[in-house]
C-alpha positions as CSV (number, residue, x, y, z in Angstrom):
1,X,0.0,0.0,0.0
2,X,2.7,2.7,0.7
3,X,5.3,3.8,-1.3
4,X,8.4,4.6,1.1
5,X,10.8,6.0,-1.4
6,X,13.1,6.5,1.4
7,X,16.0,3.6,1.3
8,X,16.2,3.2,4.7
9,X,16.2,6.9,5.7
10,X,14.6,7.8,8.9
11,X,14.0,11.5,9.9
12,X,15.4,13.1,12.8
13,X,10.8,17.7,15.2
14,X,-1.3,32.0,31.6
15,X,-1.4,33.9,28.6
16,X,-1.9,37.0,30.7
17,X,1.5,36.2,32.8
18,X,3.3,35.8,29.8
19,X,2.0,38.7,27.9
20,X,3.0,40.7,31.2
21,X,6.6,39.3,31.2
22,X,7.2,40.0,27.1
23,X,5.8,43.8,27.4
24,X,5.8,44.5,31.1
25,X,8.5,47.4,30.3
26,X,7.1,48.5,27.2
27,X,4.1,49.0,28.9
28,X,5.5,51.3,31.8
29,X,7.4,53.1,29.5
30,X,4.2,54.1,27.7
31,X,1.7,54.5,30.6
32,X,-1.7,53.0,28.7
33,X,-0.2,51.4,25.8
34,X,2.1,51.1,22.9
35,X,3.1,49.6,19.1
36,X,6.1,47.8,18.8
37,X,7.2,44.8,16.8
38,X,7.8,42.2,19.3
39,X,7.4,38.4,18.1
40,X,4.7,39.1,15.7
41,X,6.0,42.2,13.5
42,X,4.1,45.8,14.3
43,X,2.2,43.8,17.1
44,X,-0.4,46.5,18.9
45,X,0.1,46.2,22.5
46,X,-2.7,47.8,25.1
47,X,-3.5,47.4,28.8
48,X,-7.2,47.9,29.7
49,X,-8.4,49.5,33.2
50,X,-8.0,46.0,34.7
51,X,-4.5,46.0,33.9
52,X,-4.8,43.3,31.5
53,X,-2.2,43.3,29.0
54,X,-3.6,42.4,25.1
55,X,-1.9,41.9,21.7
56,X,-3.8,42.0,18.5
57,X,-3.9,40.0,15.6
58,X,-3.0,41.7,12.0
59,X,-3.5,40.0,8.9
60,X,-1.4,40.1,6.2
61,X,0.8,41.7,8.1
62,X,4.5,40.0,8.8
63,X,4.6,38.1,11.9
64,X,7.7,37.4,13.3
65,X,8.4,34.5,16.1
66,X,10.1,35.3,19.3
67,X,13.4,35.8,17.5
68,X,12.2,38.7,15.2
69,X,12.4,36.3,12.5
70,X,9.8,35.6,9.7
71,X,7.2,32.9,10.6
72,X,7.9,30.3,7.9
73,X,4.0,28.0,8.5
74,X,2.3,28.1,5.3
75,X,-0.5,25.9,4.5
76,X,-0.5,25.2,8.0
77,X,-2.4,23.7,10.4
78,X,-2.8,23.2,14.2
79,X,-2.2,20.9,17.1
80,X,-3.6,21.6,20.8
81,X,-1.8,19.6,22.9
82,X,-1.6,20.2,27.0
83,X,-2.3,23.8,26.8
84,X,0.1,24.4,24.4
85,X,-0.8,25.4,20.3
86,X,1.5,23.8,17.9
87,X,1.5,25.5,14.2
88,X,2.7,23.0,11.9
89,X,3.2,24.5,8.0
90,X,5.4,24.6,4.7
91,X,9.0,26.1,4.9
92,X,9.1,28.2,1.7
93,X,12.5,30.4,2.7
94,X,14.1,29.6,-0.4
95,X,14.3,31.2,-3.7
96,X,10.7,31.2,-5.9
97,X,11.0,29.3,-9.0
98,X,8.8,31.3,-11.6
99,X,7.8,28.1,-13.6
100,X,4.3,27.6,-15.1
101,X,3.1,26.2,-10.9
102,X,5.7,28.9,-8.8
103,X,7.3,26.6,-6.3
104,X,10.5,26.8,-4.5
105,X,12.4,23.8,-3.1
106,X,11.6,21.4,-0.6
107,X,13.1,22.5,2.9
108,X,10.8,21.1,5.1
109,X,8.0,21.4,7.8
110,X,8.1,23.9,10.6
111,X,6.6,23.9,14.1
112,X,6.3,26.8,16.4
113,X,4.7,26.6,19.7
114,X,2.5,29.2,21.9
115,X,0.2,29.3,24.7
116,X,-1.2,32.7,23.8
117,X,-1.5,32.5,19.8
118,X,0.6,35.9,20.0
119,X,4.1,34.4,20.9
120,X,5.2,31.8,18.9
121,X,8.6,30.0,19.9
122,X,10.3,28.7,17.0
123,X,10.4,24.9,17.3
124,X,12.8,24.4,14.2
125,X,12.4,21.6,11.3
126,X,10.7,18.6,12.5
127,X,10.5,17.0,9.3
128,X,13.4,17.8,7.1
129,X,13.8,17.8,3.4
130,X,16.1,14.9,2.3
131,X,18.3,16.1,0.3
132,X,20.7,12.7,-1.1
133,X,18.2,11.2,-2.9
134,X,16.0,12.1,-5.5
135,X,13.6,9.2,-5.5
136,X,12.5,10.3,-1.8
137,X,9.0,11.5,-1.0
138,X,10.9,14.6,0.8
139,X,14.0,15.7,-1.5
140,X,13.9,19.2,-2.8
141,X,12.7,18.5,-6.0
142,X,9.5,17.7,-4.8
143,X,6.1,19.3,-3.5
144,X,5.4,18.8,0.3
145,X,2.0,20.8,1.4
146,X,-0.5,21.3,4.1
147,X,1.3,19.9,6.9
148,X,-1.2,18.4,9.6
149,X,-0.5,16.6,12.8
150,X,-3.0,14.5,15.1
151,X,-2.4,13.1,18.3
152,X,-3.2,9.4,19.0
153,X,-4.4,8.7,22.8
154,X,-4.0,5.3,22.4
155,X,-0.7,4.3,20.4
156,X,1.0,8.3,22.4
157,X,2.3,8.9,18.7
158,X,1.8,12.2,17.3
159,X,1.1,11.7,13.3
160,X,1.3,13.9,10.4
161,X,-0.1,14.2,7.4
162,X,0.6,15.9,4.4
163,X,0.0,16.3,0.6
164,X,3.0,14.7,-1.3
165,X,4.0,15.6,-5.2
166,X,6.5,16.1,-8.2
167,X,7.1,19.8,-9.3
168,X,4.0,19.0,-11.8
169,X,2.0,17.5,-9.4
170,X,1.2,14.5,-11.5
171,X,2.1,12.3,-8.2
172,X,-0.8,13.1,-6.2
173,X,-0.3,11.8,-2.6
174,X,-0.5,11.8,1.0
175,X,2.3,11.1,3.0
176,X,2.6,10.4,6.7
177,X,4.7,11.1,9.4
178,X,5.3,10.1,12.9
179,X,6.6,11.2,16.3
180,X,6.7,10.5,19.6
181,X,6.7,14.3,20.6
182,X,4.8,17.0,18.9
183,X,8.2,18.8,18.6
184,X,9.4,16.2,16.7
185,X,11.5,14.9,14.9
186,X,9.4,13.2,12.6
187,X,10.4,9.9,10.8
188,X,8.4,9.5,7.4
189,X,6.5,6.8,7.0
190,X,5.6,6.8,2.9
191,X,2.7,7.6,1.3
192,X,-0.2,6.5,-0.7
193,X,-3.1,7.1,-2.8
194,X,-5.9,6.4,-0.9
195,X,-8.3,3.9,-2.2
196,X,-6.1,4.4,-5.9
197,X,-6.9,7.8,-6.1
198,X,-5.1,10.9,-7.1
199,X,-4.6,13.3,-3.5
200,X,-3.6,16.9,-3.8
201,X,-5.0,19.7,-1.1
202,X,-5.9,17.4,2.3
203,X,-6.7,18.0,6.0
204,X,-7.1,15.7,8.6
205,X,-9.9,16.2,11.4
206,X,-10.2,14.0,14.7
207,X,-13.7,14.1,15.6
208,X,-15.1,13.6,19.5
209,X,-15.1,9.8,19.8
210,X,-11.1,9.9,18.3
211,X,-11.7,8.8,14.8
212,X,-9.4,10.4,12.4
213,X,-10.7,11.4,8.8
214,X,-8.7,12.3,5.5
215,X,-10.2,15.1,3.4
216,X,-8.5,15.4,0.2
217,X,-9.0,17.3,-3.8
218,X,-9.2,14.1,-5.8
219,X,-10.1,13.5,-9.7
220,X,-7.9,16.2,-10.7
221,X,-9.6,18.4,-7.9
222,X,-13.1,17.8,-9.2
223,X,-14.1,15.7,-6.4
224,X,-13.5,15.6,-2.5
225,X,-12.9,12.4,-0.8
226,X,-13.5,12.1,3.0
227,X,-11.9,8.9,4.3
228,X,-11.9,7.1,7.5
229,X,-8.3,6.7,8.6
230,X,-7.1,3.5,10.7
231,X,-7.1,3.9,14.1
232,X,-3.5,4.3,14.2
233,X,-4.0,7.2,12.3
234,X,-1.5,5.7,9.8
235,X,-3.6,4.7,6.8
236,X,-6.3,5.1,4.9
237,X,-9.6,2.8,5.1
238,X,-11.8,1.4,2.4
239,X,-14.5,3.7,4.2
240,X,-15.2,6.6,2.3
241,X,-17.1,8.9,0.7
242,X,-17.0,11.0,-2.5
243,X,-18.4,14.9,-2.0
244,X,-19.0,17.9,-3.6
245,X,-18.8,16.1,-6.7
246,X,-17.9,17.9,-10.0
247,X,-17.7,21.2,-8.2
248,X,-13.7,21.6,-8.0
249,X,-13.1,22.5,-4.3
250,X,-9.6,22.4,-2.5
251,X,-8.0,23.8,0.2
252,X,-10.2,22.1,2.9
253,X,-10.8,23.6,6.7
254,X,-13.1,21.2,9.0
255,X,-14.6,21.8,12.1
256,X,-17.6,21.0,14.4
257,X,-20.0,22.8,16.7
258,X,-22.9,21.8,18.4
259,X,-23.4,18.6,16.7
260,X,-22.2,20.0,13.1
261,X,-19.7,19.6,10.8
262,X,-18.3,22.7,8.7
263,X,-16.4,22.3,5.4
264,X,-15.0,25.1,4.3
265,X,-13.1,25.5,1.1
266,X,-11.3,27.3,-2.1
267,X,-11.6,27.0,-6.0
268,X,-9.3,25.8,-8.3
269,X,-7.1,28.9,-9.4
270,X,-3.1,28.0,-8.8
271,X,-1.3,30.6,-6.3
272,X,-4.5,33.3,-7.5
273,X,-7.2,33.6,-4.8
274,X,-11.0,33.0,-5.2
275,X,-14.1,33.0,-3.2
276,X,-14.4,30.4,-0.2
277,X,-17.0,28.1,0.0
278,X,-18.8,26.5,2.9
279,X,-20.8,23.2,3.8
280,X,-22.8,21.8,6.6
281,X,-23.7,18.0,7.4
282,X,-24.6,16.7,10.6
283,X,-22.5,13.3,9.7
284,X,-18.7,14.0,8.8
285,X,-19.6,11.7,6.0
286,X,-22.1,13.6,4.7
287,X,-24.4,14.0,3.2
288,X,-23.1,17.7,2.7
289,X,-24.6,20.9,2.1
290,X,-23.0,23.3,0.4
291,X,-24.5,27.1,1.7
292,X,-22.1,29.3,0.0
293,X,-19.6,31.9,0.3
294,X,-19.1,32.6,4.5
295,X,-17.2,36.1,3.8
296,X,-19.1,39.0,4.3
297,X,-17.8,42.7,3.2
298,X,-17.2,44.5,-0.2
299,X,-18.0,42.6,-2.8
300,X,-14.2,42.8,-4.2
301,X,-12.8,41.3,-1.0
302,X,-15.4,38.4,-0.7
303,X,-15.0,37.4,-3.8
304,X,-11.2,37.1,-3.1
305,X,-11.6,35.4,0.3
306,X,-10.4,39.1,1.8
307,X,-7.1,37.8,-0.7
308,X,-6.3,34.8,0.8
309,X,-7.1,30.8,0.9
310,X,-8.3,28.9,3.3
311,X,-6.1,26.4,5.5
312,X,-7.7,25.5,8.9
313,X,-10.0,26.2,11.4
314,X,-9.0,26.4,15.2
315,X,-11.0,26.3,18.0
316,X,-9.6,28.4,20.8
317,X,-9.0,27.0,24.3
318,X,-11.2,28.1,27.0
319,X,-13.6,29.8,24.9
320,X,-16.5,27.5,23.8
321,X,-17.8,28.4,20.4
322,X,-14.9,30.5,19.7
323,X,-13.0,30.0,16.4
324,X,-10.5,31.3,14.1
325,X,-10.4,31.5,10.6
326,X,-6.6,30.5,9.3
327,X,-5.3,31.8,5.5
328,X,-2.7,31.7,3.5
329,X,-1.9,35.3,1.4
330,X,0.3,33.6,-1.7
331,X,2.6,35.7,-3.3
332,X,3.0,34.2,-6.3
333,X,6.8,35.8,-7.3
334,X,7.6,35.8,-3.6
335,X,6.3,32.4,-1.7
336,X,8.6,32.9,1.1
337,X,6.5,36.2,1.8
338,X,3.4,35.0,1.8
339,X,1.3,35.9,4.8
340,X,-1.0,34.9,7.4
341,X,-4.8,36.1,7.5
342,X,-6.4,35.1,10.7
343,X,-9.7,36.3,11.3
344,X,-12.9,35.7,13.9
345,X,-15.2,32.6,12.9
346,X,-19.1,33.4,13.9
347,X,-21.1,30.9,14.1
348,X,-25.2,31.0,13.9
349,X,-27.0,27.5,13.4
350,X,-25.9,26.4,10.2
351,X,-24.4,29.3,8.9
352,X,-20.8,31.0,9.3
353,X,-19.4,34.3,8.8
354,X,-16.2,35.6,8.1
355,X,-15.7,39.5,8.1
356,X,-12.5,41.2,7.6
357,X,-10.8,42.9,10.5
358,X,-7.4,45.5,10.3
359,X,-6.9,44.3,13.9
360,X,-8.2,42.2,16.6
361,X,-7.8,40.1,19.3
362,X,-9.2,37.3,21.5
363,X,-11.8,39.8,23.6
364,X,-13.6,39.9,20.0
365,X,-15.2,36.5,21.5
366,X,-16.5,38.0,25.3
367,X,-19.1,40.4,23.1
């Protein structure tokens, strides 16, 4: 079933107190409040009449980790794991290649970790390109996208999953990844096409009761394919089901509340962006309803997903119902400058809304 192509290799991975500590002296320099970049680019820093110190959220602006230097997670995805967010996404701090498909070399899969969603530590490479042979899933050559990790309860083994391809992305896999801390490193496992079909844009999603499910882009994108993983979380089952058929959807972003499942997702337009799309079912394996576009705003920035795709949805600790909204900004000349575009998630019933916000922060929730 899996392809390995790896000869043997395997691969070395109180948010109030801490926002006090990181701008405590910023903050008495200023009296009320300050702007400063500080481990997220021009990161707005306020202190309310309870003394509570806040950062906000910009999108599409340059985020920098704790070390001032650019956060390198694109296509990412997230990992809550004892208190701690882990944001798992594509290295692309190498030169753009401005073929016919943009792409720059293979480096490999960042994590950075937080426990505020302001702050992120930079974690390093957990899953490195490998760079001495060019039949691997992982050498430079190749296409390694949409990083997503899940934790299994039962085996303690943090797994990840990823879309694997050639530079013309004829391959069409998933690959898989495995750790025994989220930090890695990760050895690589192989990959597959599940059930003998073509897999481009993916995302994993554990639901409640700990079963893992693969979305993926299959029949040249046409078709999505939702399938039960193992529960090892290491392979594919026969169990799955073919959605949103003929309608060309990629880039998906689950998510459940209240009994529901949300599928939201992009079009079909290379590195370009394109209105998002959204889905409700009230089984993960459908059947789906598709509702439309969840962006609301000028008619110019909807129809652009406020210029950005989607990646992943994240549900924030401690606050029930809460979610954010998780984008990628492609530069097509520049991929190593692409950008982040996180914004608040509302949810009502069935439907979702997305509105565009210059800044924000996590108080947008308390209304």
């Amino acid at each position: 079933m899996w392809s390995r192509s790896s000869r043997g290799h395997e691969l070395s991975m109180t948010r109030r107190g801490f926002l006090r500590a990181a701008v405590g002296s910023l903050l008495a320099a200023a009296g009320c409040g300050a702007t400063r970049a500080h481990g997220r680019g021009e990161t707005t820093v306020t202190q309310d009449d309870s003394g509570i110190v806040q950062a906000r959220f910009r999108p599409g602006a340059v985020w920098l980790d704790t070390e001032g230097t650019p956060i390198q997670a694109h296509g990412g995805g997230m990992l809550i794991h004892q208190g701690i967010y882990y944001w798992f996404g594509e290295n692309r701090a190498a030169e753009t290649k401005r073929a016919t498909l943009a792409r720059v070399d293979v480096i490999g899969v960042n994590c950075y970790s937080s426990t505020d969603l302001i702050h992120w530590k930079n974690e390093g490479v957990v899953l490195p390109a490998v760079k001495d042979d060019p039949e691997h899933d992982l050498h430079p050559s190749r296409v390694v996208e949409r990083p997503k990790v899940l934790y299994n309860e039962a085996t303690r083994t943090f797994v990840m999953w990823m879309h694997i391809d050639k530079s013309d992305y004829g391959y069409a896999r998933t690959g898989v990844a495995t750790s025994d801390s989220p930090t890695g490193p990760y050895r690589y496992r192989g990959s597959v096409q599940p059930n003998g079909a073509d897999s481009r844009d993916m995302t994993v999603y554990k639901d409640d009761d700990g079963a893992a499910y693969l979305f993926h882009s299959s029949q040249w994108n046409k078709t999505m394919h939702i399938v039960r993983l193992s529960d090892d979380y290491l392979q594919p089952t026969d169990r799955f089901v073919r959605e949103f058929v003929n309608r060309s959807r990629e880039a998906p972003a689950i998510f459940k509340h209240e009994g529901r499942y949300y599928c939201i997702t992009s079009g079909c337009t290379g590195w370009d962006a394109n209105p998002a799309e959204y889905a409700v079912s009230e089984s993960i394996m459908g059947p789906w309803k598709v509702r439309g576009n969840p962006c609301i705003g000028a008619p110019e920035e909807i129809a652009t997903t406020f210029h950005s795709q989607s990646t992943f949805v994240l549900p924030v600790q401690g606050r029930p119902g809460a979610f954010i909204f998780m984008a990628d900004r492609w530069k097509r000349e520049s991929l190593d400058d692409s950008r982040y575009v996180w914004l608040p998630l509302e949810v009502k019933g069935p439907s979702i809304a997305i509105r565009w916000h210059e800044e924000w922060d996590l108080s947008y929730f308390d209304a």
